[in-house]
C-alpha positions in Angstrom: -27.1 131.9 -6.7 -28.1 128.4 -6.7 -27.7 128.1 -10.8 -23.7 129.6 -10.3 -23.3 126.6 -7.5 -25.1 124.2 -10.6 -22.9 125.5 -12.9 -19.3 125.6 -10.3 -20.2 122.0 -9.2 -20.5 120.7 -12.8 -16.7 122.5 -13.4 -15.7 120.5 -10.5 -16.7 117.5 -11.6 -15.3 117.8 -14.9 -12.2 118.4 -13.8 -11.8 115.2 -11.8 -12.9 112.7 -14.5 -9.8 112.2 -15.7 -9.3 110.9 -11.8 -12.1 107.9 -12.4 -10.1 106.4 -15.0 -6.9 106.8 -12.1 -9.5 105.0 -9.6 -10.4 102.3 -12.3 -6.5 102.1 -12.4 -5.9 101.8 -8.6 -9.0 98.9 -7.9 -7.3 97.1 -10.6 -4.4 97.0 -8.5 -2.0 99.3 -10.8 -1.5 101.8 -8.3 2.3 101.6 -7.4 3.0 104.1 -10.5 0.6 107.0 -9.5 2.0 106.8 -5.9 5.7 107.5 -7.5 4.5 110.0 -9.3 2.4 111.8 -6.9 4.7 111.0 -4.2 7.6 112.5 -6.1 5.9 115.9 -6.6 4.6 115.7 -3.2 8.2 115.6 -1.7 9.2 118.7 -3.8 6.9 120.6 -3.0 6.8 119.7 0.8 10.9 120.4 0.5 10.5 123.8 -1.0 7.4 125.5 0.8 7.1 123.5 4.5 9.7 124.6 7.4 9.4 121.2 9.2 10.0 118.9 6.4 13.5 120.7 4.9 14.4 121.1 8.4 14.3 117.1 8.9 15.3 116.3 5.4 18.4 118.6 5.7 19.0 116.7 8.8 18.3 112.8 7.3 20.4 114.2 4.0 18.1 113.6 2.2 17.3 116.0 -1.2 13.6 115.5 -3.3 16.3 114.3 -6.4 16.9 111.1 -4.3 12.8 110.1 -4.4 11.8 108.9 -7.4 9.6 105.7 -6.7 7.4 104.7 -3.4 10.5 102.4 -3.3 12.7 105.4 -2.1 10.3 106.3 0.5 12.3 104.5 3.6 15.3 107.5 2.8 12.5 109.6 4.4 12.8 110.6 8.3 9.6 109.3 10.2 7.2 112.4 11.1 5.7 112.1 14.7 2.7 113.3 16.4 4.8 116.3 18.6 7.0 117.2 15.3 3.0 118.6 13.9 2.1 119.7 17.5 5.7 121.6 17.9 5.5 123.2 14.1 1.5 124.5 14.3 1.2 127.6 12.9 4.3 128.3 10.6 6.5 125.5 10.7 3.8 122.9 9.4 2.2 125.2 6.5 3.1 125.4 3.3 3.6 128.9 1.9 2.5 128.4 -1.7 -0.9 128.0 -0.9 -3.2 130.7 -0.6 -4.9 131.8 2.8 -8.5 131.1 1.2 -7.3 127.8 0.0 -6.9 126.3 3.4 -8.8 125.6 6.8 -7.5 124.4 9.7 -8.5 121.2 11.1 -8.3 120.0 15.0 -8.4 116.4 16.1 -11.1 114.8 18.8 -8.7 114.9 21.6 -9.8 110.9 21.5 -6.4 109.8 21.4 -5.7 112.5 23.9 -2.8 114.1 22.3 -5.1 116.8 20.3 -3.3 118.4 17.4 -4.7 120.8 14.7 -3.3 120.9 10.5 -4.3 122.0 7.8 -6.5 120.8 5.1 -6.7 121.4 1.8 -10.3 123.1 0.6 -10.6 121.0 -2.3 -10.1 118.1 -0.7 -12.9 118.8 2.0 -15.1 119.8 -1.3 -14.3 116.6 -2.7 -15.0 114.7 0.5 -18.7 116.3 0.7 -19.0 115.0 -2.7 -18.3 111.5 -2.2 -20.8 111.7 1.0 -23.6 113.3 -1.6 -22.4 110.4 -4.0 -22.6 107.4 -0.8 -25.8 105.7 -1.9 -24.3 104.6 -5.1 -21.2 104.0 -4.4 -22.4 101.8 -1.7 -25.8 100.2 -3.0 -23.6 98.3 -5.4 -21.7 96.8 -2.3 -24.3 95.8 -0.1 -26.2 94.5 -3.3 -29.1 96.6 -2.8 -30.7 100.0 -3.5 -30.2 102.9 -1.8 -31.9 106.4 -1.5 -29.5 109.5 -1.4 -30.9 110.0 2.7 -27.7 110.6 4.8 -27.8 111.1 8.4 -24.0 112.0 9.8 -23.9 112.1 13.2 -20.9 113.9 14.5 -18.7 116.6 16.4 -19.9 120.1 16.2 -16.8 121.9 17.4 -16.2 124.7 15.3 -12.7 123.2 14.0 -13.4 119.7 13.9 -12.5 118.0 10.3 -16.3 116.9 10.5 -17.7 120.8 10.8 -15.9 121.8 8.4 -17.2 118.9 5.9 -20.4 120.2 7.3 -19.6 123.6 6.3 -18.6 123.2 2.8 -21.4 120.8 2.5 -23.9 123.8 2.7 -22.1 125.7 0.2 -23.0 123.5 -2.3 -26.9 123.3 -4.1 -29.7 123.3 -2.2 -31.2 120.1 -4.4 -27.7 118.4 -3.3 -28.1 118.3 0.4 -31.7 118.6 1.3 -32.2 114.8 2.0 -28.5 115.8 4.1 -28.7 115.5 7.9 -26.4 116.3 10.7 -27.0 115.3 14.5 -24.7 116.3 17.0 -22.4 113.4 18.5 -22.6 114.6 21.8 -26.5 114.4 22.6 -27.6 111.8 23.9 -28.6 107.9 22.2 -32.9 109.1 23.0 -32.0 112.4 20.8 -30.0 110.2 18.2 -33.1 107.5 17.9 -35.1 110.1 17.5 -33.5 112.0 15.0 -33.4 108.9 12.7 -37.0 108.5 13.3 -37.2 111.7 11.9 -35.3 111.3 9.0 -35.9 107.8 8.3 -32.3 107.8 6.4 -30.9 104.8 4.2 -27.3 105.7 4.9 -26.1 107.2 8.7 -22.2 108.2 9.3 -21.6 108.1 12.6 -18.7 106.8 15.4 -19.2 103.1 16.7 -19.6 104.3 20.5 -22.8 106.6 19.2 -24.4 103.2 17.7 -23.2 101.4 20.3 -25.1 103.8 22.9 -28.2 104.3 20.8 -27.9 100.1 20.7 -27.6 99.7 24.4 -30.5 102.5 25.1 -32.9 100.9 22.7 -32.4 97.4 23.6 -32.7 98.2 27.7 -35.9 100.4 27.5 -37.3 98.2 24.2 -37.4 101.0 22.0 -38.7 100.7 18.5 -35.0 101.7 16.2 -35.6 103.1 12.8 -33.4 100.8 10.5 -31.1 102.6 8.2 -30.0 100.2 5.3 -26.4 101.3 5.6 -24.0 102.4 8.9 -20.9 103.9 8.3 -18.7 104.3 11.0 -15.1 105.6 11.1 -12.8 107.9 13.8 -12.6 104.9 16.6 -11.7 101.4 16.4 -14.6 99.6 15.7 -14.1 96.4 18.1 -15.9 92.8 17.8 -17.7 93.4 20.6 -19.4 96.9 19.7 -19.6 95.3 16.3 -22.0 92.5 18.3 -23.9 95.0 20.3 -24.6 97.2 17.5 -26.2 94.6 15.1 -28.7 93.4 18.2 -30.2 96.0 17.5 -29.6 97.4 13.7 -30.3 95.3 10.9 -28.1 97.6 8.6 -25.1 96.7 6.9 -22.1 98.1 9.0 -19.0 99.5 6.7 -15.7 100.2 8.7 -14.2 103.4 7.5 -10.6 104.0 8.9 -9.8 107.8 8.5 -7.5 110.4 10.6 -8.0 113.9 10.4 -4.1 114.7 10.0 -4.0 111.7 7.1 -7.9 111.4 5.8 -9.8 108.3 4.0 -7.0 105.6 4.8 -9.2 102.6 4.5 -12.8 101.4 3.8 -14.0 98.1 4.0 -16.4 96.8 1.4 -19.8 94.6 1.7 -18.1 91.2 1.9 -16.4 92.3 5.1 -12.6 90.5 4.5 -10.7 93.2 5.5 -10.1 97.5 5.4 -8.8 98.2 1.8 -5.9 101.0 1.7 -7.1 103.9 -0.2 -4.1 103.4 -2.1 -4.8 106.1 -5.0 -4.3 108.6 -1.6 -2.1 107.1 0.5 0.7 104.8 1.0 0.8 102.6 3.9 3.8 101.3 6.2 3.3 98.4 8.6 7.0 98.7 10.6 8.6 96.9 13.3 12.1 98.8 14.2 12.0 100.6 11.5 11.8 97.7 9.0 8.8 96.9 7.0 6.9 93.3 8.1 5.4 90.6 6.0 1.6 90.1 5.6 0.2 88.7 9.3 2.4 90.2 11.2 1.7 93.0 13.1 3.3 96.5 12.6 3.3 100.1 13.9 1.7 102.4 10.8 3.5 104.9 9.1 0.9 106.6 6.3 1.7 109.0 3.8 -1.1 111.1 2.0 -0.4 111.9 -1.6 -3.0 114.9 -1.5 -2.7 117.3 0.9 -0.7 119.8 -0.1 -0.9 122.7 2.5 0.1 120.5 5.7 1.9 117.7 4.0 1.7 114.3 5.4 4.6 112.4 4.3 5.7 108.8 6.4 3.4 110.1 9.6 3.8 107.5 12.7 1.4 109.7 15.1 -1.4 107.7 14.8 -0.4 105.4 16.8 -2.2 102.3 15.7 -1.2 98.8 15.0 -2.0 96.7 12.3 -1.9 93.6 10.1 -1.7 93.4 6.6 -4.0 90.5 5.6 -2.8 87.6 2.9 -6.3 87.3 1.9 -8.0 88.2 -1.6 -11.6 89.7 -1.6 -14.3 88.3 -3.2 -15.3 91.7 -4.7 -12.6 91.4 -6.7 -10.8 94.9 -6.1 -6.8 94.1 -5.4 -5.9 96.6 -3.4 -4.0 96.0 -0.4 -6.5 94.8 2.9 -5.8 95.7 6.5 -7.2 95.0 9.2 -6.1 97.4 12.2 -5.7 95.5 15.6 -4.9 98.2 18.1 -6.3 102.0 18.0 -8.4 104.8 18.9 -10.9 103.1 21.4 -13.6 105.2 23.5 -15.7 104.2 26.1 -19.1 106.2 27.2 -19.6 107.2 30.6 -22.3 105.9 32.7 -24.0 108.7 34.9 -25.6 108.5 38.3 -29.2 108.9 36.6 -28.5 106.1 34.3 -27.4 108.1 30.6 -25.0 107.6 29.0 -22.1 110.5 28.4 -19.8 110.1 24.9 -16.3 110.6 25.6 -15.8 113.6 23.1 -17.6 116.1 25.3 -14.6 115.2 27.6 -11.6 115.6 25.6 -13.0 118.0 23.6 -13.1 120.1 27.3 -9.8 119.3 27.9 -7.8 119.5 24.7 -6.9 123.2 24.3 -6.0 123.8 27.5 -1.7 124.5 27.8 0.6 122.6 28.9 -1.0 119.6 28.7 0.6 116.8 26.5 -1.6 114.0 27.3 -4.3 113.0 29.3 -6.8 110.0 30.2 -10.4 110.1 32.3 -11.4 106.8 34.2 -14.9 106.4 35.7 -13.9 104.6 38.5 -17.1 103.7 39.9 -20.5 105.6 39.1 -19.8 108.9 41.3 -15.8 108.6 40.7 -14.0 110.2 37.6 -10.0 110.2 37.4 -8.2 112.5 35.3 -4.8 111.4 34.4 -2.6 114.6 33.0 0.9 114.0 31.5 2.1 117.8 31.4 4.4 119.4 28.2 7.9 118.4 28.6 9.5 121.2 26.8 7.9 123.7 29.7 9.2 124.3 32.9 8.9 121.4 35.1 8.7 123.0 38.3 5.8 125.2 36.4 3.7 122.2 35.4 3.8 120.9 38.8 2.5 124.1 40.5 0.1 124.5 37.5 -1.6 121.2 38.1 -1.3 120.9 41.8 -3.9 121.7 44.0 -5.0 124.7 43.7 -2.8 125.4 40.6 -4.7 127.9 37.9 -4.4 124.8 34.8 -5.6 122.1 37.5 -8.8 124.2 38.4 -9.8 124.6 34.6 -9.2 121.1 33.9 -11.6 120.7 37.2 -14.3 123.1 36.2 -14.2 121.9 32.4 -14.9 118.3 33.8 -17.6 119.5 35.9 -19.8 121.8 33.9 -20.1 118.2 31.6 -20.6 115.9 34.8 -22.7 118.0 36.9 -22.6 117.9 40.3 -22.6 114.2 42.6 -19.4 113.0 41.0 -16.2 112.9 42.6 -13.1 114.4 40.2 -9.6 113.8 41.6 -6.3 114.9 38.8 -3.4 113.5 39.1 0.0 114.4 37.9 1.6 111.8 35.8 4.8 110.9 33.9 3.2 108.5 31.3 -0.2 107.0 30.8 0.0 103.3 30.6 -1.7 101.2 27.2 -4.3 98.5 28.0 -2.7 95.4 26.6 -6.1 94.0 25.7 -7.8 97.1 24.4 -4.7 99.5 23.7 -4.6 103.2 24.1 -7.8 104.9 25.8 -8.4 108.5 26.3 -11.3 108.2 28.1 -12.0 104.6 30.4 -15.3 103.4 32.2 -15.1 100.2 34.5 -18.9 101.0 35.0 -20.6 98.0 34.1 -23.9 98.8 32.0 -27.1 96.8 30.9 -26.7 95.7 27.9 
């Protein structure tokens, strides 16, 4: 079986040569006419096969003739967050592409409006790949070797983006993925230290709160840390303060990775650390203020568009919900693809518990996020024994329903309780509140889930 996988992945990767000399292409800065080409098939195929977009093209008056270039891509209506949210199952599928040809995908819940699409199974093949592939893509960047050791340390939830990485990744060779690790993101930083102790791993792939706990841990109790060479983080905003706290402690390059479920590998920084640049073989970026685009510096709202996916299109997406800067800078390495450098996004903060551990935030949302009627929410640990849970309820249900629901006593308000409870334990207070809207942080935007617990360290 394991000589058929040998012989499937070599097919595979003959395939996609023809795409190395397209990357060559891209770094090099010629990328503008692959994304009109790919763009323009993209739209008709998305026009003929996916519910959602003819319904909002027919609406805009727009047709696939009128896109020809990226340069026609503002004729395109903006695709939201609740437009994917409304059209999950049917409307948001495509129905050329074969059941087996697809998985679905669900988001973290960390920017607590969880949503689920779905992904191509090539693609996630082809993002297993590049992971198996990391150490020499990378060891050129940093400027130093690298062994094919790869700790990722992430969700577990069965429909996470990351299991099902996971889950291709075993499909492949055995002699592919046996120096491969996964940890689970939700144990805790003494479980994380030790598994890289374990490993002993050049590369790990991980969220910046998990470093940021495993740095806080091991600097408080003066733990020895393995070192991994390389850290990878991606699926929160990595701020300059977690950047700080992490390399106290870890010695390791860190590489900022921005990627979305819904939209994929969107950016990736390089070793000389000037900036994210856009993956813009895959996607095509939009920085927007009203609806116009803004010059480099100036910070816009972004609109991405993903050239690949094919069974839940992604085409000028604004549900993201991050803010960002297009940088005027060129990078030493040489590459001249676009840099960003996102200012305002997904941002978690750990829970401190009365015994002193720390708690990641995805065991919380991921409680909350499949539970109906609930649009958005936000947890704050008010002080060490006091958790609020904000809930903003669905505003295309009945409103005199989501009141009852999530009053007291209300059937969805005692799940949300006793969802938050089996992960807190007992000792800590849990009030819910009804909301209309959650408010942003103006220092540290949007946060799902909020500690004003101050912690060692």
């Amino acid at each position: 079986m394991d000589l058929l996988k040998t012989f499937g992945l070599l097919s595979y990767i003959l395939r996609g040569l023809p795409e190395l000399w397209q990357f060559r292409q891209v770094r090099r800065g010629k990328y503008r006419e692959l994304q009109s080409r790919r763009l323009k098939a993209l739209v008709r195929h998305t026009y003929d096969n996916v519910d959602l977009y003819r319904h909002k093209y027919d609406q805009a008056g727009v047709h696939p003739d009128d896109i020809q270039t990226i340069g026609d891509l503002e004729k395109l209506p903006i695709i939201t967050r609740q437009d994917l949210i409304d059209g999950f199952p049917q409307a948001i599928l495509a129905r050329n592409i074969k059941t087996e040809d697809w998985r679905v995908a669900a988001t973290s819940g960390s920017t607590g409006v969880p949503i689920r699409v779905y992904k191509d199974r090539a693609l996630l093949k082809r993002g297993c790949l590049a992971a198996l592939l990391m150490h020499k893509i990378l060891g050129k960047q940093v400027g130093t070797k690298l062994r094919r050791g790869l700790v990722a340390i992430w969700l577990t939830s069965p429909d996470s983006l990351e299991a099902l990485l996971a889950e291709e990744m075993t499909k492949l060779p055995r002699f592919l993925i046996r120096s491969y690790h996964r940890l689970d993101a939700k144990d805790n930083p003494h479980e994380h230290l030790r598994g890289l102790s374990r490993y002993q791993p050049d590369i790990v792939l991980t969220y910046p709160s998990v470093l940021r706990n495993m740095a806080i841990v091991a600097r408080q109790e003066r733990l020895a840390t393995p070192q991994p060479k390389v850290l990878i983080v991606s699926g929160e905003l990595l701020d300059e303060n977690s950047r700080q706290i992490i390399s106290s402690v870890f010695n390791g390059e860190i590489i900022n990775c921005y990627v979305a479920t819904e939209a994929g590998t969107i950016a990736m920084e390089c070793g000389h650390h000037q900036g994210l640049h856009v993956n813009s073989g895959d996607v095509i970026l939009e920085l927007l203020q009203d609806g116009k685009p803004v010059p480099p510096r100036v910070p816009g709202s972004l609109v991405v568009t993903n050239l690949r996916n094919k069974s839940t299109p992604i085409i000028r997406y604004s549900g993201l919900g991050d803010v960002a800067v297009f940088s005027d800078k060129k990078c030493p390495c040489g590459s001249k693809l676009p840099l960003l450098e996102v200012v305002e996004g997904r941002i978690v903060d750990s829970l401190v518990l009365p015994d002193g551990r720390l708690l990641h935030p995805y065991s919380l949302t991921l409680a909350l996020e499949h539970i109906p009627m609930v649009a958005r929410f936000q947890i704050i640990q008010e002080s060490i024994d006091r958790v609020r849970t904000l809930i903003v309820a669905e505003k295309n249900a009945n409103v005199s329903t989501n009141v009852s629901t999530f009053d007291e006593g209300g059937q969805l308000r005692d799940r949300v309780w006793q969802n938050l409870r089996q992960i807190l334990g007992e000792g800590i207070d849990i009030t819910i509140e009804l909301v209309q809207d959650i408010p942003k942080s103006r220092e540290r935007g949007y946060q799902t889930v909020r500690s004003l617990v101050e912690r060692r360290g």
